[in-house]
C-alpha positions as CSV (number, residue, x, y, z in Angstrom):
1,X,-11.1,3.0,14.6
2,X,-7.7,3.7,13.1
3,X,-5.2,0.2,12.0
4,X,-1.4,1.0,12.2
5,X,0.7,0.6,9.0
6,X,2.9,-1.7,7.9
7,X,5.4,-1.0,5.3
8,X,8.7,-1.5,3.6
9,X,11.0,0.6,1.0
10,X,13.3,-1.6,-1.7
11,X,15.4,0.3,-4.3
12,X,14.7,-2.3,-7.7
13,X,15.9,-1.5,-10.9
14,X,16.1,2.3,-10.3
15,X,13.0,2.7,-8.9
16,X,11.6,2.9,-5.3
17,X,9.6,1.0,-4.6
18,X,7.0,1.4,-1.5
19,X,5.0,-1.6,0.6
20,X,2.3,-0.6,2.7
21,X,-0.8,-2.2,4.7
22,X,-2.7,-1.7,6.9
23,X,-0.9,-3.5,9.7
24,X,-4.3,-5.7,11.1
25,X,-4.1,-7.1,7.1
26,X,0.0,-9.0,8.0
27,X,0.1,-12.5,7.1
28,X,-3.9,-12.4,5.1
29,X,-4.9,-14.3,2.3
30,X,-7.1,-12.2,0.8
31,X,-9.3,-13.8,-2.2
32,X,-12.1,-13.3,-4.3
33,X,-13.1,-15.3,-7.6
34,X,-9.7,-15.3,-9.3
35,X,-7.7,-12.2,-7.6
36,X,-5.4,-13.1,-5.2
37,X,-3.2,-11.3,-2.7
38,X,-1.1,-12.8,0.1
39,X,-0.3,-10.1,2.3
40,X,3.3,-11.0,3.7
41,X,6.1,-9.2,5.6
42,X,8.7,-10.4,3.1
43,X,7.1,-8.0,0.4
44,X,5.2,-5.4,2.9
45,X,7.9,-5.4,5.4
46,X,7.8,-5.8,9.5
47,X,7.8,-1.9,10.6
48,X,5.0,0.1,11.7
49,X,4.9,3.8,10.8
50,X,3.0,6.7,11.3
51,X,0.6,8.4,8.7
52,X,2.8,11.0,8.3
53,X,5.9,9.1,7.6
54,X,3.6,6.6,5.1
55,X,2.7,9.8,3.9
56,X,6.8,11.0,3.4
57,X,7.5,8.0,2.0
58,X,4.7,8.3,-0.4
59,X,6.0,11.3,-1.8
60,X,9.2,9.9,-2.4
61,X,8.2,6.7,-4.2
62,X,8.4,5.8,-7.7
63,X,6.2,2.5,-7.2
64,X,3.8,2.1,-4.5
65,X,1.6,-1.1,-3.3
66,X,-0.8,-0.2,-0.9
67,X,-3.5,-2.6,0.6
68,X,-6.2,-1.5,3.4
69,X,-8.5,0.4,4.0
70,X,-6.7,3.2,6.1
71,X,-3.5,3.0,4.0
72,X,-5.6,3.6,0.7
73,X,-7.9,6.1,2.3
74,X,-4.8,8.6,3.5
75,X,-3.2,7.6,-0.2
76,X,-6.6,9.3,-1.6
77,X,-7.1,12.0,0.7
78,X,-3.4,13.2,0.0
79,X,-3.7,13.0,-3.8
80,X,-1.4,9.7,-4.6
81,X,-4.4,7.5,-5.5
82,X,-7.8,8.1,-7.6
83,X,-10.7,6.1,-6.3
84,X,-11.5,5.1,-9.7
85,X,-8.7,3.3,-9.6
86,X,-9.0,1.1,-6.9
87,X,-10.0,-2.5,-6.8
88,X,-11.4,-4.6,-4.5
89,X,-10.2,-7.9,-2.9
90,X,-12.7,-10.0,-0.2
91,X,-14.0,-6.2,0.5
92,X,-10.5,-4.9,1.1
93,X,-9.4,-2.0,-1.1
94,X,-6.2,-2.9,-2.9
95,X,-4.5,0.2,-5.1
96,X,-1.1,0.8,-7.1
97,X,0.7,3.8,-7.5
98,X,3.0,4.7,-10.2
99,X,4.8,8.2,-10.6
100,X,6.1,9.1,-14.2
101,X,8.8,11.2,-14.8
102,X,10.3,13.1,-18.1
């Protein structure tokens, strides 16, 4: 079963900044022993988007927060995320994204 996303760009200090969820994850409290992650639409916005434009956006970010299982999945199969590098909150895989530029 595929979740719609939830996301939201902010420009911060020169960098872009990208906020996505899965959209079934809005308004969790997600914790396990001391990680904690409050999923809220202040930070990962109010407006659902397609994979592809997730995807768009992705490419465009400098800084990306991605929680969910879909969100991250796509992330990985389009290259933007390493599953080495994720990490797991109350089963829910949580990942950050960071591009580097010269």
């Amino acid at each position: 079963m595929s979740t719609g996303i939830t996301m939201k760009i902010q420009h911060i200090q020169g960098e872009i900044l990208l906020a996505a969820a899965d959209t079934d994850l809005v308004n969790r409290d997600l914790r396990e022993g001391k990680l904690h992650l409050k999923v809220v639409p202040e930070f990962y916005g109010e407006t659902s988007v397609s994979d592809e434009t997730f995807l768009s956006s992705m490419g465009l970010c400098t800084i990306a927060n991605l929680v969910g299982k879909h969100v991250v999945d796509l992330a990985i199969r389009n290259d933007f995320i390493d599953r080495d590098n994720l990490i797991y909150i109350d089963l829910v895989p949580h990942a950050q994204f960071a591009r580097i530029t010269e």
